[in-house]
C-alpha positions in Angstrom: 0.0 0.0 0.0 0.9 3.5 -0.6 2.4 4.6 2.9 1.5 8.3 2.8 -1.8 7.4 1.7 -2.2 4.8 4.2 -1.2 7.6 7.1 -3.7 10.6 5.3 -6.3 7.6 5.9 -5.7 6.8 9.4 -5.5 10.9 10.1 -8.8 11.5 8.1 -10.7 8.7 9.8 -9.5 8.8 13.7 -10.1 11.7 16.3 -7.3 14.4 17.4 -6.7 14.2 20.9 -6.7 18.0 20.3 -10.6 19.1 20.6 -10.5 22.0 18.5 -8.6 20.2 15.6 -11.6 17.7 15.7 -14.1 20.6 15.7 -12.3 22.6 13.0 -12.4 19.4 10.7 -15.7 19.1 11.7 -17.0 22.7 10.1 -14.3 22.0 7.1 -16.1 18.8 6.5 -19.6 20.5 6.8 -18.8 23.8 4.3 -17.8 21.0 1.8 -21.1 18.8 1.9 -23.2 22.4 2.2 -21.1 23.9 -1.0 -21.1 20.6 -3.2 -24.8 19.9 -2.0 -26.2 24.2 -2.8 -24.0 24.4 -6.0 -25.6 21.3 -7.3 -29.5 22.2 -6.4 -28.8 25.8 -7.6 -27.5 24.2 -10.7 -30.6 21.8 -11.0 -32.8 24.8 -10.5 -31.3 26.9 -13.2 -31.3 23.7 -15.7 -35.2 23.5 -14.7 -35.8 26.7 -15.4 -34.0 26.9 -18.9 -35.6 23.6 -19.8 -38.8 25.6 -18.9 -38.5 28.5 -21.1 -36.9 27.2 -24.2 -40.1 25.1 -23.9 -42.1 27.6 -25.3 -39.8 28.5 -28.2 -39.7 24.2 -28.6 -43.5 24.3 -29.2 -43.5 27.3 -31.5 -40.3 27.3 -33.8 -39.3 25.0 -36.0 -36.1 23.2 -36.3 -34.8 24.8 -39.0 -35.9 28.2 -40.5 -35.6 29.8 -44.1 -35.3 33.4 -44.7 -34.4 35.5 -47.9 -31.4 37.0 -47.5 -32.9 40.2 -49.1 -36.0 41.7 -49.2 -38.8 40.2 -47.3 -40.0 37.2 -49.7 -39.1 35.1 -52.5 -40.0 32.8 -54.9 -40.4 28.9 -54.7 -40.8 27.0 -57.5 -42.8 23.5 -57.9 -39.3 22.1 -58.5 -37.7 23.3 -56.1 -41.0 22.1 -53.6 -39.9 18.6 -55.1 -36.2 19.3 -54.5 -36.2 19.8 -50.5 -39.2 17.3 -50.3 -36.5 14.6 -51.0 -33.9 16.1 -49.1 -32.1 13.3 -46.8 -32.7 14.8 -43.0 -36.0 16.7 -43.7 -38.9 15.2 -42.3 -41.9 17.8 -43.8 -41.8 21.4 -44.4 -44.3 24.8 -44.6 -44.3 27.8 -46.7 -45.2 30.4 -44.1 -46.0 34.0 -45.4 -45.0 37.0 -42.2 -45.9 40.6 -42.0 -47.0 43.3 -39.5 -50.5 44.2 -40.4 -53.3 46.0 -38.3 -56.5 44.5 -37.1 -59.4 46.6 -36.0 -62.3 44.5 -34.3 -65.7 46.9 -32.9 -63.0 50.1 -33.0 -60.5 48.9 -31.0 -56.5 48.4 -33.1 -53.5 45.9 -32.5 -50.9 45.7 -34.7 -49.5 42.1 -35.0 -48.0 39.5 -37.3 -50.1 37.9 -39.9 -48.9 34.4 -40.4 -49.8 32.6 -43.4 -49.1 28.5 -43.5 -50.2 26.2 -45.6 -51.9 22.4 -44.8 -48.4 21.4 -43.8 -47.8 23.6 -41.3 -49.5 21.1 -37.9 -46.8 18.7 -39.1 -44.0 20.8 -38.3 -45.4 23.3 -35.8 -47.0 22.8 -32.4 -48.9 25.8 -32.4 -52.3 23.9 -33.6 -52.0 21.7 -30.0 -51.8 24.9 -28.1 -55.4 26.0 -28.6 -57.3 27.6 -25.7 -60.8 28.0 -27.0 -62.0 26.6 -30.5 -60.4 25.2 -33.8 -57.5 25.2 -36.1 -59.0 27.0 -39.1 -59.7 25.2 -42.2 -58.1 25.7 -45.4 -58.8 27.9 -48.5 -60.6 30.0 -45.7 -61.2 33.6 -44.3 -61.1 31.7 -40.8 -58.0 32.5 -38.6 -56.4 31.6 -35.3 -55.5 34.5 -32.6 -53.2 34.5 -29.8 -54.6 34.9 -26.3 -53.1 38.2 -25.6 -54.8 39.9 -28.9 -58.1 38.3 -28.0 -57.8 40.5 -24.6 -56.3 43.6 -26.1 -59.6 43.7 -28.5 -62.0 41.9 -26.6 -62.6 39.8 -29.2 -64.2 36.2 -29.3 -65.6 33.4 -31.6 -68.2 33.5 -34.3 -69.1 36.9 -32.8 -72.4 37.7 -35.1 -72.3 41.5 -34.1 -69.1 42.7 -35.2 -66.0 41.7 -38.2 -62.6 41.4 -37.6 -60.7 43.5 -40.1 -57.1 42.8 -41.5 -55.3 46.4 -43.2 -52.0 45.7 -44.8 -50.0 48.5 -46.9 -50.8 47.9 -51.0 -47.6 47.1 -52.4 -45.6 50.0 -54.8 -46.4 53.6 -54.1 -50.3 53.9 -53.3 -52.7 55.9 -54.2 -51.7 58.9 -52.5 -53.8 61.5 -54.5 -57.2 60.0 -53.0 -58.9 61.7 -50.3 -59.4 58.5 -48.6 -56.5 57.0 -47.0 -57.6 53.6 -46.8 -57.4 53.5 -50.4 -53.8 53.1 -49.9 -54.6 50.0 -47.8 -56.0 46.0 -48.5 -58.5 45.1 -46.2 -60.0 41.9 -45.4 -62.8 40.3 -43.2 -61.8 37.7 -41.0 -63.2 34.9 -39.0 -61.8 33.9 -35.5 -62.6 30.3 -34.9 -59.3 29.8 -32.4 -57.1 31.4 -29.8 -54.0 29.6 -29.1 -52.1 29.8 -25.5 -48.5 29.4 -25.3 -46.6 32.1 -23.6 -47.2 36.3 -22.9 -45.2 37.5 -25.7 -46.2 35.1 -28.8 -50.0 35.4 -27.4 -49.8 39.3 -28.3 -47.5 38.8 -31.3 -49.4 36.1 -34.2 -52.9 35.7 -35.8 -52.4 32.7 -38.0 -54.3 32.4 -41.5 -54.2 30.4 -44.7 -51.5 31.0 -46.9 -53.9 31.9 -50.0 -55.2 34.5 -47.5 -51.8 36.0 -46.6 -51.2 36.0 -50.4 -54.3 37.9 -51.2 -54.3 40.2 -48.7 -50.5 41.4 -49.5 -51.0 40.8 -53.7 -48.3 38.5 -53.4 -47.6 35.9 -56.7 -49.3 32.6 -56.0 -45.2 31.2 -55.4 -43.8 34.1 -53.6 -43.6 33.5 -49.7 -41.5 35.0 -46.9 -40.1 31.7 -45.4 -40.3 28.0 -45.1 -40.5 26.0 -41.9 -38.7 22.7 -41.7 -39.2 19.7 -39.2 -35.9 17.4 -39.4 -35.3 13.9 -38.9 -34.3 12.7 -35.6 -31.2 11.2 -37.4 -30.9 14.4 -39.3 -27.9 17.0 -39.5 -28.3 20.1 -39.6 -25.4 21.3 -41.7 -26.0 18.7 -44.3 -29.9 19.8 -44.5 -28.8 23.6 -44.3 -26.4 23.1 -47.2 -29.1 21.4 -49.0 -31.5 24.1 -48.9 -28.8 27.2 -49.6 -27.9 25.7 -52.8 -31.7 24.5 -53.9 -32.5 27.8 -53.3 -29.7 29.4 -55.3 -28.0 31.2 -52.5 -30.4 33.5 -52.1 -31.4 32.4 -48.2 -30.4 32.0 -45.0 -31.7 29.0 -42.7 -31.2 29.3 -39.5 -31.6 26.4 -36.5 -33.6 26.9 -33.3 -30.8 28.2 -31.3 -30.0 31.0 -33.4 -33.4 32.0 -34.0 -33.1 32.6 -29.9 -29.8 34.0 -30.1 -30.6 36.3 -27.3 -32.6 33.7 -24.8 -30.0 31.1 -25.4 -26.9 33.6 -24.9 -29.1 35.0 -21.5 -29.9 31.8 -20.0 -26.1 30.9 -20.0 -25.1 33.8 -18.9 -27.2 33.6 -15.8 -26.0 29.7 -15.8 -22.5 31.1 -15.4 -23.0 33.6 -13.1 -24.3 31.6 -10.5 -21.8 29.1 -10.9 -19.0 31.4 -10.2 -20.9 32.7 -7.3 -21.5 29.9 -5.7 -18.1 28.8 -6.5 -16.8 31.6 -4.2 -19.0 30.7 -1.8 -17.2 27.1 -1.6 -13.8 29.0 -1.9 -14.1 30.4 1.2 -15.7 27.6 2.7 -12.0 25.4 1.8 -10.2 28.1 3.8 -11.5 26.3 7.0 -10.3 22.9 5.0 -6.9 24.7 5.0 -7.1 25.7 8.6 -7.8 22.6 9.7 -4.7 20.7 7.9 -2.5 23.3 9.1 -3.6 22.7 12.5 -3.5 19.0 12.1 0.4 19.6 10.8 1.3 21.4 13.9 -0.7 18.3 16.2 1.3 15.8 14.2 4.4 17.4 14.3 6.5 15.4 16.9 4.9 12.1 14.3 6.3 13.8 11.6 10.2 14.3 12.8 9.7 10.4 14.0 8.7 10.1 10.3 11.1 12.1 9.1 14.3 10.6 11.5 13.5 7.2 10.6 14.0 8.5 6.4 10.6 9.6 4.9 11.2 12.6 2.7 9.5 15.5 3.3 7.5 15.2 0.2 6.3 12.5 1.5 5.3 13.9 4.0 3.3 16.7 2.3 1.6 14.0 0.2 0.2 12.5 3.5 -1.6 15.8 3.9 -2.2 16.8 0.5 -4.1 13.3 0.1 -5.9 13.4 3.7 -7.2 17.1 2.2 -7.8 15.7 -1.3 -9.9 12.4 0.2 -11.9 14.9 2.7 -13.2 16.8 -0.3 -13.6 13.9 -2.6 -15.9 12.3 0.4 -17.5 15.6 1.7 -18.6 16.4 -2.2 -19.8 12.7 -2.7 -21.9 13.1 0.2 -23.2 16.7 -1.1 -23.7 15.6 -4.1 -26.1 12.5 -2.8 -27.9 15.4 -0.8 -28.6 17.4 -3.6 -29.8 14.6 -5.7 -32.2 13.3 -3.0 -33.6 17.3 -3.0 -34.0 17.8 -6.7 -35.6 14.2 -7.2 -37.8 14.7 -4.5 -38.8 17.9 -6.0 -39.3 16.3 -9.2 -41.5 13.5 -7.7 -43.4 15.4 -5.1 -43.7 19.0 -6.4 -42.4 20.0 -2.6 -42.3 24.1 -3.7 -44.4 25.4 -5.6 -44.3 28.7 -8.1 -48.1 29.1 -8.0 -50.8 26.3 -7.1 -50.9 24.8 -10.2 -46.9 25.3 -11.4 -43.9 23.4 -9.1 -40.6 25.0 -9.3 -39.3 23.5 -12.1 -35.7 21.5 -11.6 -33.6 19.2 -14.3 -31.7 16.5 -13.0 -29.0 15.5 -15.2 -25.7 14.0 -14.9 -23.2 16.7 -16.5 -24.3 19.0 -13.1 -23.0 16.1 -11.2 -19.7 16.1 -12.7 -19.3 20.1 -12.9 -19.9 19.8 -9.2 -18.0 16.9 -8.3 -15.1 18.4 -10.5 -15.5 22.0 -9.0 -15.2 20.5 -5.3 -12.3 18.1 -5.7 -10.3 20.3 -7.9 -11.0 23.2 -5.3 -10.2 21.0 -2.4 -7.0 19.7 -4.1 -5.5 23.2 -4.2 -6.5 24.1 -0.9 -4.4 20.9 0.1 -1.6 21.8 -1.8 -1.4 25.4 -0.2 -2.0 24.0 3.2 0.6 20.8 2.8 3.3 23.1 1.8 3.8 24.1 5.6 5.4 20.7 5.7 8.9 22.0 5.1 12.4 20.4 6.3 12.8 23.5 8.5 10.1 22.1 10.4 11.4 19.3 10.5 14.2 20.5 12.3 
């Protein structure tokens, strides 16, 4: 066996005769389980609650996004419908037609994003499975679908009898802007809300979804010119091989972009605050290791007299620092593995038992998953192996002497 690790086992697992040595390793041993077992529920907490959010953006956007590079639409040809339909890597696809339009309903206004799909769009979108109150509109229709915040904003329900929902949407090219009437400048359209969807504040006030013939109509757009397509990989898909695909189908002339990118700013948020609470709560088990170093300095000085028997009967001093740099090393190794168990008993029992709760109907939303184990377990032992090393160095042949 190992001899110093044989003496840093017998130190770590029998009492000092010294009280306050015992006592010191004591709160050393407690600051490690504490910091290994907050980091890793804070952690948990932080992967709930990003799993949470991007679940919205999940449900709504697709996997892989087509926009022209310039202007706002362009043109897709029947060939080039066959072309990505045998794509390897792309399950189903929509031609989805977007612009900021007005709607006026019994004389109140919200400005909002018409959305034109076609039949394909439930295949690659989730936004038909989100519905509050109705139906998903049929196609070749006036009908439409409205987000739950515009249905508030313009008191606005179902197959209301009484009053129209109107669509306005600048004519394309200059206008008519000799006529006295300024809605002559404008397309105008009756609609008919037979849904409102319900997936999060901010797309609830931002889409009213129609057919794509609609969308067309309303904007005098050419029966093949659209402002996007929507694409549903394969589970076995890559991305870079479908993206490439498109590009060049489409002649260069548009950019696809995945789901992350299309959340650039959530994505870059949530691991910012990911990082930032790792590095505070790493400081927090920083300081809690000075105690660890307090206490192996204090167990030097109690072993002293051991150590010059040690060192008297030939045992090199860095030996001897490895006896301490290894009784440190083991104490964090064991105090994060016990932590670590903590925190994994907390976050599954939230999981399983919903113990806090956001509001009555929402728990606190926590992800367990094994890479937070190993940042933590890493974190603690590689923390506790420096604060070893800086308190084994006071093992010096002056000492000794």
């Amino acid at each position: 066996m190992n001899f110093p690790l044989y003496i840093a086992k017998r130190y770590l697992f029998s009492k000092s005769k010294n009280n306050a040595i015992n006592i010191i390793t004591r709160i050393a041993s407690g600051g490690i389980i504490v910091g290994a077992m907050a980091l890793f529920v804070v952690l948990s907490v932080f992967s709930g609650l990003r799993v949470f959010s991007l679940s919205f953006s999940n449900d709504f956007d697709p996997d892989l996004k087509v926009n022209p590079i310039a202007g706002k639409s362009f043109l897709l040809t029947p060939e080039q419908e066959q072309k990505i339909k045998k794509c390897p890597g792309v399950a189903s696809f929509s031609k989805i037609i977007e612009e900021r339009v007005l709607f006026s309903f019994d004389g109140k206004q919200q400005v909002a994003y018409l959305k034109g799909v076609d039949s394909n769009f439930v295949k690659v979108n989730k936004a038909s499975q989100k519905l509050f109150n109705g139906q998903w509109f049929h196609p070749n229709t006036y009908q439409v679908v409205i987000g739950y915040g515009i249905s508030e904003k313009l008191s606005l329900g179902l197959f209301d009898a009484n009053n129209v929902l109107e669509v306005m949407a600048p004519k394309p090219g200059k206008g008519d802007f000799n006529s006295l009437n300024p809605e002559d400048s404008f397309a105008k359209l009756a609609l008919v809300p037979v849904g409102i969807y319900a997936i999060s504040e901010e797309l609830d006030s931002k889409y009213v979804f129609a057919d794509l013939d609609l969308a067309q109509e309303l904007l005098q757009y050419q029966p093949q010119q659209i402002s996007g397509i929507e694409i549903r990989t394969k589970p076995n898909g890559t991305n870079a091989e479908v993206i490439d695909a498109i590009t060049k189908i489409c002649n260069n002339k548009v950019e696809v972009k995945t789901r992350a990118q299309l959340n650039a700013t959530l994505y870059k948020m949530l691991n910012t605050e990911n990082i930032a609470v790792y590095l505070i709560f790493t400081l927090v088990i920083i300081i809690a290791l000075f105690n660890l170093i307090g206490a192996l300095i204090m167990m030097v000085l109690d072993k002293k007299a051991n150590l010059k028997t040690l060192y008297n009967l030939g045992t090199e001093v860095k030996d001897l620092r490895k006896i301490f740099l290894l009784q440190g090393t083991l104490l964090s190794v064991f105090g994060g593995a016990i932590g670590l168990i903590l925190g994994i008993i907390i976050v599954v029992l939230q999981q399983q038992f919903q113990l806090i709760m956001i509001t009555p109907s929402l728990a606190y939303p926590v992800e367990f998953n094994f890479q937070n184990v190993a940042i933590v377990f890493g974190t603690i032992v590689t923390l506790g192996f420096i604060a070893s090393v800086i308190a084994s160095s006071r093992v010096t042949k002056k000492l000794m002497e």
